[in-house]
Structure formats: structure tokens, C-alpha cells
C-alpha positions, 0 to 999 in steps of 0.5 A: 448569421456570420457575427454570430459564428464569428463570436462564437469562434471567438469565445471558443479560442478564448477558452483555449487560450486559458486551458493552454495557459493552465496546462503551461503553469503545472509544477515542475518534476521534484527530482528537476528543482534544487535542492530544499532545506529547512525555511521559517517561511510559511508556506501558503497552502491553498484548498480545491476539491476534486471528484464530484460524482454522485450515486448513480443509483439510489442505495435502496434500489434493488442491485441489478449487477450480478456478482462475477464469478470467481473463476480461478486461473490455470491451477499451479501447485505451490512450489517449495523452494525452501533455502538455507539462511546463510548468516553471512552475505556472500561477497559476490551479492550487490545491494544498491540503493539506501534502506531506512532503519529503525535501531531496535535499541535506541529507537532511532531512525536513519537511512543507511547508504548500502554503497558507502555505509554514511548514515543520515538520521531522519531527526536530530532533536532529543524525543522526535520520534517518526509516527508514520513513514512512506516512501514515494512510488519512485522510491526518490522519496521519504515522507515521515511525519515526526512528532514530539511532546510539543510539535508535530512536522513533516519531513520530506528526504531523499537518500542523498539530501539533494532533497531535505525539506521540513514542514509544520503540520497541517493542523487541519489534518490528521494523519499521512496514509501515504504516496498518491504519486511521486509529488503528492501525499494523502493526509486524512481527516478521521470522521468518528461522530457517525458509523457511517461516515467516511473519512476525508482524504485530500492531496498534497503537494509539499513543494508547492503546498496545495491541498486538494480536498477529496470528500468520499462521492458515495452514500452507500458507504459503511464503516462499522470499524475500520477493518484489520490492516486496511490503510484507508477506508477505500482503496483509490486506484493510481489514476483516482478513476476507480474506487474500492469499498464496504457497502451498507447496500443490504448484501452481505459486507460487500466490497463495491468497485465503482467507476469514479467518472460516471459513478457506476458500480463495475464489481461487487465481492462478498466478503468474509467479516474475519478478513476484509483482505489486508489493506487491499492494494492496487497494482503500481499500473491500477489494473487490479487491486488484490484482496483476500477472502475465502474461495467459498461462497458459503462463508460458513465452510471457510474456517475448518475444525482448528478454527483456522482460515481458509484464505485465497489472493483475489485479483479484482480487474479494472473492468469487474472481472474477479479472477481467483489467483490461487487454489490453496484449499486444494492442497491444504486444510488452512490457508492463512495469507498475512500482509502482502505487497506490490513489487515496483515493477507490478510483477510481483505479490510477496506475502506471508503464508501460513498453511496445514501442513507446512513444509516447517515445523512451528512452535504453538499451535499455529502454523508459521508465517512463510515469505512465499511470492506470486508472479502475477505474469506466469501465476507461479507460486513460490514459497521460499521457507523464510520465516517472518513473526514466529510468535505473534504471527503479525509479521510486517510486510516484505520490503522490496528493492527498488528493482524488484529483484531482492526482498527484506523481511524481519523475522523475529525468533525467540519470546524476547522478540529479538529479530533479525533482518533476512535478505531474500534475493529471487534471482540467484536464490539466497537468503542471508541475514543483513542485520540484529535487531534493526528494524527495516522501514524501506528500500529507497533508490540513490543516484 
């Protein structure tokens, strides 16, 4: 009886042994290796796969889950705080960091040094234009996939060049959606022989280059189109243990949040055809992931006689709970929520407002495009009055500093859609005009 214990004791250090080793052999921090340059050296990339969770249920079973009631928080009227855009900056406002700018009349790309002025192009070859563009959660980083008429790369850049890699394509894949974390990108594979397959993403580490396939783990999956300004098909948290989705599951277009560990489903949110959200996005710490709907539960009453929406911001939590963030319908007849996005420190939702009435005169017959901002922490709303597309509507989605305290937007003003950069600072408040006809790209951090 003792031999047995004894070889088992034995077998089990073993298995320690190996797991100490392992952990003992993960990559470096990026920001601790030396500089990269470009390397005719073929880099080996090797393939894994992660996440292997199946259905926890069969997809035609009945849904025993009752959806949560949209229950909104304390209500806070929206604030105007409408300012005055200044066409110069005052001498007394600091910027820090590097912006990527895009010219809007030779099309090139650079990043601008807001402390020096140096300049450093993100191509030096004739015809290379940047086909996407990332900056990492960090914002240390820039990932852009550079294409041409005959080659496709991958570059990676810090501001400061410390970093400055060049890589050939992956040719197994398609695109790069983004940033999983400071090291590893997404890259996707597009599925388009069926309605109801889903993409395949993996991750990879361009410093080391492994992949790391990541199959979609769920067959109630539905994609009749890729839904307006969604960036993927389903919306990993930060940690990949949560997992935002359309389900074919015979409720009406519903999104489902799942526990990627044991598969159970922890949400479901029927969802408006007409918005699907704009590109749902998890907070930086992945306690909630914002999407955009109608408040009613009657998707009929949601759009009024003007055909226009009736748009609220819904925080769906980690554990399942939908918390309702605002209550626009309340003092508007059209609520029109346009792109959004995070601040770095998870404070703060900027994003384009367009209500009936307006606290601006607009041209047309729809309303304007208004930088207005969330602070998740005190759920105040604040809408500054700072125009984005005045003609199309489509306006990009603000740009914040890496400190989370000043914002860049592109307000494009007449019908020859010439535009201007506005810097909007949240904490003096001001906003001022940066730049003419630039287009801004990202905020990113230098030492």
C-alpha cells in the first residue's frame, strides 16, 4: 500500500515539475525586449487551439432562462454644457503623447510627436497604403496591416521606434480586428459558404509568432449578415471567459452572453433588427459590455412617426444583469446613439448623440451628431455640443488620450466634406481646433 502511494506522490511531482517549467518559458514583457527592425528572417509560427467548450444545452431545447429585466438606474437628466470652439488652443492646454494622422490630401500616414513635432511615416514605399489600424490597450503600441498592389504586411511601431517591426502577411488569414492584449492581435478567417457559420479568429503574438486558433464553441450561432459597425461576429471579454452573440435559438434576434468555462448561458437581450448595437464593446476591466437597443420591449413602438430611432446605452454586467444606463425617451421624442467607445481607465463612454429636439440647429432633416459623454461612476450625462459628420451622420468614433482626460473628434462641415480636427479637454472644459483636413487615427502613449 505505501508503493502505491509512493508512486503516486511521485507521478504527481512530476506533473509539477513540468507546469513550473511551463509557466517558467512564457514570453517576456514587450516594452522589456530590445529594440525590432525589420528581418528577412522567417519567422516560425506554430498553431494551438484554445477554448473547447460545447453547448451546455441542445439548441432546440425550450430556454428555461427568463430574460432580466431592463431595469434602469437612478435617472439623471442629460446635461448641456454646450462650448465654444476656440480655433486656436490655448497655450496653457498640454498634450502628451503621439497621434496617428492620416493627410486628407496625399493620404499618407504618420505619427506626430505632440511634444517635439518629429514626424515618422508608418510606410516609405510608393502605393502602401495602411488597410486597418490598432493601437494596443496600452496604447505602447501600433498594429497596421499595410497593403499594396502586390504584397500585403504587418507592421508593428511604437511612438518612439524603440519598437519597429515588419512582418509578411499570414496568408492563412484574412483580416486584423484588433488588440486581445498588450502582446497578441486577433486575425480572422471570413466563413462565407454558409449563413450560419461563424468566423474564425486565433490569436497572435507577433514577437514570438504563435497562433492560437479560436473556433467559435457554440452551434446556436446566426449570422444572416454581419450587423452594422460590429467589429466581430461575437464580442470576447478582455479575459476570453465571457462571450457576447446573435443566437438562431427561435427568440427574436437575440444576443446571448455565455460563460465560456462551463458554457452556460447568463443573458439573453432581444435586440432591435435596426441596431444590433454599434460594435458592442467590453469595458477595458470586462465587467460589462455596452450595446445599444430600444428601452421598449415592443420593438414596434421604438421608432416614431419621423421614422427615426428611439435609442438607449445598455450595460450588460459579467453575471447577467442588464442595467438600462440611460432614459433618453424621457426627454426626447428620437434618441439616435452613433459610435461609441471606452476610455482607457473604464471611466468613461464617449459617443455620438443625436436627439429631437436638439440643443443645435441642424441642416436636413436629421438631427445632428453631438459628442456627449457617460461617466459610468456617477452615471451623469453630458452632452458638450461638439458636432461630428454633419452630412452623413456616420461619424467616427472619438479618440481618447491615453489618460483618459481629453478627447479628438473629426467634424466634417460643408458638402465638400472638408473637416476639421476638435480637441475636446473634460476637465478645464474646452474644445479647440487641432487640425485641417487630417484625419485622426489614435492617441498613443510615449515615454
Amino acid at each position: 500500500m505505501k508503493q502505491i502511494q509512493l508512486f503516486f506522490l511521485l507521478v504527481i511531482l512530476a506533473l509539477l515539475n513540468g507546469c513550473i517549467q511551463s509557466l517558467g518559458s512564457e514570453t517576456s514583457s514587450v516594452m522589456g525586449t530590445p529594440t525590432y527592425r525589420v528581418t528577412d528572417t522567417p519567422i516560425t509560427t506554430s498553431i494551438s487551439t484554445v477554448i473547447t467548450v460545447t453547448d451546455s444545452k441542445p439548441v432546440n431545447s425550450t430556454p428555461t432562462l427568463i430574460v432580466p429585466s431592463r431595469t434602469p438606474t437612478p435617472r439623471q437628466a442629460v446635461q448641456i454644457q454646450c462650448l465654444t470652439i476656440s480655433e486656436n488652443l490655448p497655450d496653457t492646454v498640454i498634450l502628451e503623447g503621439a497621434l496617428v494622422l492620416a493627410s486628407s490630401q496625399s493620404g499618407s500616414e504618420f505619427i506626430l510627436d505632440m511634444r517635439t513635432g518629429g514626424k515618422t511615416n508608418l510606410s516609405n514605399f510608393e502605393g502602401e497604403i495602411v488597410y486597418e489600424l490598432h493601437l494596443s490597450p496600452d496604447r505602447n503600441l501600433l498594429a497596421a496591416t499595410m497593403v499594396s498592389k502586390d504584397s500585403k504586411r504587418l507592421i508593428i511601431k511604437s511612438a518612439d521606434e524603440r519598437v519597429d517591426l515588419a512582418l509578411p502577411w499570414l496568408e492563412a488569414w484574412d483580416d486584423m480586428p484588433g488588440w486581445f492584449d498588450n502582446q497578441r492581435l486577433w486575425l480572422r478567417k471570413w466563413i462565407r459558404n454558409s449563413v450560419e457559420a461563424a468566423d474564425i479568429l486565433g490569436l497572435y503574438n507577433p514577437f514570438t509568432g504563435q497562433v492560437e486558433e479560436i473556433p467559435f464553441p457554440f452551434s446556436d450561432f446566426y449570422e444572416p449578415y454581419l450587423p452594422r459597425d460590429w467589429e466581430f461576429e461575437y464580442a470576447y471579454d478582455p479575459n476570453l471567459s465571457r462571450v457576447l452573440y446573435m443566437s438562431n435559438d427561435g427568440v427574436k434576434d437575440p444576443l446571448i452572453l455565455r460563460d465560456l468555462q462551463n458554457g452556460e448561458i447568463l443573458a439573453r437581450f432581444p435586440m432591435d433588427e435596426m441596431s444590433f448595437g454599434r460594435s458592442p464593446q467590453w469595458s477595458p476591466d470586462g465587467e460589462q459590455v455596452i450595446v445599444v437597443d430600444s428601452a421598449s420591449e415592443d420593438e414596434s413602438a421604438a421608432d416614431s412617426d419621423n421614422g427615426l430611432p428611439q435609442h438607449e446605452l445598455f450595460g450588460i454586467q459579467r453575471n447577467g444583469q442588464i442595467v438600462q444606463l440611460t432614459e433618453f425617451a424621457t426627454d426626447y421624442s428620437n434618441a439616435i446613439i452613433g459610435r461609441y467607445t471606452w476610455s482607457p481607465n473604464g471611466r468613461y463612454l464617449a459617443f455620438w448623440f443625436a436627439s429631437v429636439p436638439s440643443p443645435l440647429d441642424y441642416v436636413g432633416t436629421n438631427p445632428m451628431p453631438l459628442l456627449t459623454i457617460l461617466d459610468t461612476q456617477t452615471r451623469q450625462i453630458t452632452n458638450y455640443c461638439v458636432p461630428g459628420d454633419t452630412y452623413t451622420g456616420r461619424s467616427n468614433a472619438p479618440i481618447w488620450s491615453p489618460d483618459s482626460q481629453q478627447l479628438l473628434v473629426e467634424n466634417v462641415y460643408n458638402e465638400q466634406y472638408e473637416s476639421r480636427i476638435i480637441l475636446v479637454d473634460i476637465n478645464i472644459p474646452l474644445a479647440s481646433v487641432l487640425f485641417e483636413n487630417q484625419r485622426v487615427l489614435g492617441w498613443m502613449m510615449t515615454p
